[in-house]
N, C-alpha and C positions, 0 to 999 in steps of 0.2 A: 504494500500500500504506500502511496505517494505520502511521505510524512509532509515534506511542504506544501502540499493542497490544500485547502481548509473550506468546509462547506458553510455555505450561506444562501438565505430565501430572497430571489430574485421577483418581485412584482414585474408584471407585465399585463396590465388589463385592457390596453388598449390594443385595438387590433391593428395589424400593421396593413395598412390602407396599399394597397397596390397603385404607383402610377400610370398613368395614362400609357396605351402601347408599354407597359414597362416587360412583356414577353414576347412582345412581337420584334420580327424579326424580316427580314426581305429573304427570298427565296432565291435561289442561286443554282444554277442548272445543273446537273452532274455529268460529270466525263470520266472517261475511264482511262486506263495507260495507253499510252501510241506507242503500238510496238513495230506501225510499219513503215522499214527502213527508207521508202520514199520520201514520209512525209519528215521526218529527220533529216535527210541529206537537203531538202529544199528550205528546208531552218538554216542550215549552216551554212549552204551557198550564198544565203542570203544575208549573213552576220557579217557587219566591219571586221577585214583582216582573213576574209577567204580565200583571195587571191593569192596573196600573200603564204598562207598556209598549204594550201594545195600545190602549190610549187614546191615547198619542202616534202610535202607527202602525198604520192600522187593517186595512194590506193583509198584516200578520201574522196575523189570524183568518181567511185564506183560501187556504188550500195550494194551491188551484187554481190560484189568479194565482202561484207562483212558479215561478221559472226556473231549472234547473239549469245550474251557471254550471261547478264545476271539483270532480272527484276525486282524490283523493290515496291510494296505498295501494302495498304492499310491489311489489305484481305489476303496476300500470298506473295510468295517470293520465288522464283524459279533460277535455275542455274545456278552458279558460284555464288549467290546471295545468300550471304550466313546470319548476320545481325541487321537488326532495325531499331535504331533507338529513337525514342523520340523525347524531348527536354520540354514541359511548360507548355505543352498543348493545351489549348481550352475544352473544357466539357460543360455547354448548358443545354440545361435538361430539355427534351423536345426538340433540339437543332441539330446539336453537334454532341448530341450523348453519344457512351462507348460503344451501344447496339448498331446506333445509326451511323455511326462514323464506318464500324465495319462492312456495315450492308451497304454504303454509299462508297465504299474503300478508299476515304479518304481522312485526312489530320486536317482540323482547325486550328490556328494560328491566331487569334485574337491581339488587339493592339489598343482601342478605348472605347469607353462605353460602358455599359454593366457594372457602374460603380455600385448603385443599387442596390444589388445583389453581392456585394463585397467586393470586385473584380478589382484587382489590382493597378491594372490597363498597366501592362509591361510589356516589352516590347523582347523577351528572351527565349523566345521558341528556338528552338535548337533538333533537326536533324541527323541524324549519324547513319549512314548505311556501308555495313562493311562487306564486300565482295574478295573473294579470289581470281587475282588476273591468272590465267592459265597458263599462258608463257609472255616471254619480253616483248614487248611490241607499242605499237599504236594500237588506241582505244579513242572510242567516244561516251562520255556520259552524256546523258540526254534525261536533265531535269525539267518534270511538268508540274506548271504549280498554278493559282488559281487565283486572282485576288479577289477582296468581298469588299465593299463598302466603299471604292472607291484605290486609287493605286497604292502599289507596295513596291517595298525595294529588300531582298535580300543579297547574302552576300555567298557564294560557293566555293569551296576547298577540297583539293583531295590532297589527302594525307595534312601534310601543313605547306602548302601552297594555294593563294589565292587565287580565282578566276579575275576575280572585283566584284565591284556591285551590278547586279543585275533585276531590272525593271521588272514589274509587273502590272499591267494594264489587261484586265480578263486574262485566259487562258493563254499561256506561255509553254511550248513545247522547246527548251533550249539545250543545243547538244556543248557540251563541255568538252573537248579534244584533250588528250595527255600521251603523255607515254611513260608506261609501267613499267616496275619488273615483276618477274612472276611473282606468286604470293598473296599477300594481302592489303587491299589500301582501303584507305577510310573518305569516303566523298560524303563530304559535312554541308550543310544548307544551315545560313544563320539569321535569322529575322534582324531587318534595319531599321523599317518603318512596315506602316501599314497592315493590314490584317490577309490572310490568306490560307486557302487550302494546298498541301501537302497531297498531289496526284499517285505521281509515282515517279522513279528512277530508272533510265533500261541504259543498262549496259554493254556494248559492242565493241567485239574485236577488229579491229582494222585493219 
């Protein structure tokens, strides 16, 4: 027993009045992961610094040669995807509770609002999804994320190196390029601003 606990009779007779809209919430469409390598390569063709990139690595102009290596997402993980972690995701009941979040296979990310209801309005969601690169080579991460209430900005890492900050305006399919050694790396997603869903991660061998 907690010896420095000590009980005491708490009055509360008034009832606690609900604000106006105070569980209402806007509805926000659901998508699921994009696993196909088309729509990837025409994300990345079209990212500042492809020209650029594709000249060092010319087996990125050819979707055909890659290899789907590891998925990441609320509901399942496929391939060399071992861990999912997730830091300071929000759970409000009826939106983004744990049932719904899995049947919608998605993470909420909350940023302000919901003081109400205690909400802290912090901005520390945190990401981690660890995979096995299967040998040395060229790889593509291809993070989808989702934002609610207006734009967000996180930031993405693999292992401890930065991509930078990366927008989001609705539904973002963005491929991350690196090159691995075989083993294990850690492609981390870190909340900047703004609120947002956690899609999925697919990872491709190049």
């Amino acid at each position: 027993m907690a010896k420095e606990f000590r009980l005491k009779l708490i009055e509360s007779k008034k009832p606690l009045a609900l604000k106006k809209d105070a569980r209402r919430v806007a509805a926000v469409k659901q998508v699921g992961p994009t696993t196909d390598p088309k729509i990837v390569y025409k994300n990345l063709a079209s990212t500042p610094g492809w020209k650029e990139l594709v000249a060092k690595t010319p087996n990125l102009a050819d979707f055909k040669l890659w290899l789907p290596t590891a998925t990441f997402s609320v509901c399942m993980k496929t391939g060399t995807a071992l861990w999912l972690d997730l830091w300071d995701a929000d759970h409000f009941d009826g939106f983004t509770d744990m049932k719904k979040c899995v049947t919608d296979c998605r993470a909420w990310f909350s940023d302000k609002g919901f003081d109400f209801w205690g909400s802290a309005q912090t901005k520390t969601g945190r990401i981690n999804c660890y995979f096995n690169a299967p040998a040395n080579g060229n790889y593509i991460c291809t993070a989808e994320l989702q934002s609610y209430g207006g734009p967000a900005m996180v930031e993405c890492i693999i292992d401890s190196s930065s991509f930078g900050f990366l927008p989001i305006n609705g539904t973002v399919v963005q491929p991350h390029p690196c090159t691995l050694g075989a083993g294990g790396h850690s492609f981390r997603i870190r909340q900047v601003s703004g609120s947002f869903f956690f899609i999925a991660l697919t990872v491709w061998k190049v």
